[in-house]
N, C-alpha and C positions, 0 to 999 in steps of 0.2 A: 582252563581260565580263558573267560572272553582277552580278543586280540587289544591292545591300547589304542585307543583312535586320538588322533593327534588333529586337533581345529586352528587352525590359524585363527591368531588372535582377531576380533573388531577393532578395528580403528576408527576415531571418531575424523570426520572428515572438515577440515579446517574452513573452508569456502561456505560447504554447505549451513554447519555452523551459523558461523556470521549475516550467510541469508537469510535464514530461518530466528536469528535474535534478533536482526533487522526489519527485516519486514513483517513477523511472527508480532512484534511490539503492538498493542492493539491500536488500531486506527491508522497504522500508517499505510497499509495494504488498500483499506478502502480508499483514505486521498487519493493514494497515487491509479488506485482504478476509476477514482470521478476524475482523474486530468486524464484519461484517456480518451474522455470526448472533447477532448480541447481546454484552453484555459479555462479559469474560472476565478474571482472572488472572493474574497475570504467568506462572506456571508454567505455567495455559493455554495462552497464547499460544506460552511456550517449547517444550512440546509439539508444540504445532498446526504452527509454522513449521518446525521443526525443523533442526537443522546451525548454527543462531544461538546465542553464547557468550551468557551472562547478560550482561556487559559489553556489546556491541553492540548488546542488546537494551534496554537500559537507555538506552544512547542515542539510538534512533530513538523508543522510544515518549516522553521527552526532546523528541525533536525535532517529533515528533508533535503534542504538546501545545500544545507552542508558537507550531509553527504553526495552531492551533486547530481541528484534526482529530479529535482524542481527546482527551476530557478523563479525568482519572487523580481516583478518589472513594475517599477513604481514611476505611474506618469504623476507629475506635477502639477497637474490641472490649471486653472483651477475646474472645478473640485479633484483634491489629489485621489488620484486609483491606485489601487495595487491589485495584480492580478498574479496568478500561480499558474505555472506550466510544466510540463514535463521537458525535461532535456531531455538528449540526444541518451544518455544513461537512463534515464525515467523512459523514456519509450523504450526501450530495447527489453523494460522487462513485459511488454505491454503480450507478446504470445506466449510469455509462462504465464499471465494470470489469465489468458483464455482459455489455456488448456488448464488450468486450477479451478477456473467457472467451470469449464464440461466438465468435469472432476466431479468436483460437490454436486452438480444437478442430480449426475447419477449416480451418486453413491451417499450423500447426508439428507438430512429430513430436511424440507421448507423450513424456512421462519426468521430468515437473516435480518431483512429487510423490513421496516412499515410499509405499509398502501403507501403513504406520502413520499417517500423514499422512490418506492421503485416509479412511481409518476413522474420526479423530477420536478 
C-alpha cells in the first residue's frame, strides 16, 4: 500500500483577500494608477479611464477616499474645483502596480487600453 501523504491544509490569507476585493473592484486599480501622475479632475480621470459612467465613477473615487487612498480637495473658486489625489496610502501602493504593469506587459496579450487612453 502507497505511504499516506499528509498536505497541510491552504489557508486563504486575510490581507491578501481584502487587497485583491479592493482593488480587484473594476476601475478602482485604474484611478488610483492615473493619480500616479499627479492630481487630476474628475473629468480627468473620466477621460483617462475611460468606458466609466459619471455615476460609477463618483462612486469608486467615494470609496477611494474612504478607504483613505485618495483624498478629494475642493477649492472654492470661484469656479469651484475639485481635484483627486493620492495620499500618502494611495502612493505607497504606487511600486506594487509597477511591478503589476511589468507583470502584464510580459505575461497577458495587448488590449487594456484605447489609442485615446494611452495618449492621455
Amino acid at each position: 500500500m502507497p505511504e499516506e501523504v499528509l498536505h497541510t491544509p491552504q489557508a486563504c490569507d486575510d490581507a491578501l483577500s481584502r487587497a485583491f476585493g479592493f482593488l480587484g473592484k473594476r476601475w478602482n486599480g485604474l484611478i488610483i494608477g492615473v493619480l500616479t501622475t499627479g492630481p487630476a479632475s474628475f473629468s480627468g480621470l473620466r477621460r483617462a479611464v475611460g468606458g466609466i459612467s459619471d455615476s460609477v465613477l463618483s462612486d469608486r473615487l467615494t470609496e477611494l477616499t474612504a478607504a483613505g487612498l485618495v483624498h478629494r480637495d475642493v477649492d472654492p473658486g470661484p469656479p469651484v474645483a475639485v481635484t483627486y489625489a493620492l495620499t500618502g496610502a494611495g502612493a505607497a501602493l504606487m511600486p506594487v502596480l509597477d511591478q503589476l504593469t511589468a507583470w502584464a506587459r510580459a505575461h497577458l496579450p495587448a488590449g487594456g487600453c484605447t489609442e485615446e487612453q494611452r495618449a492621455g
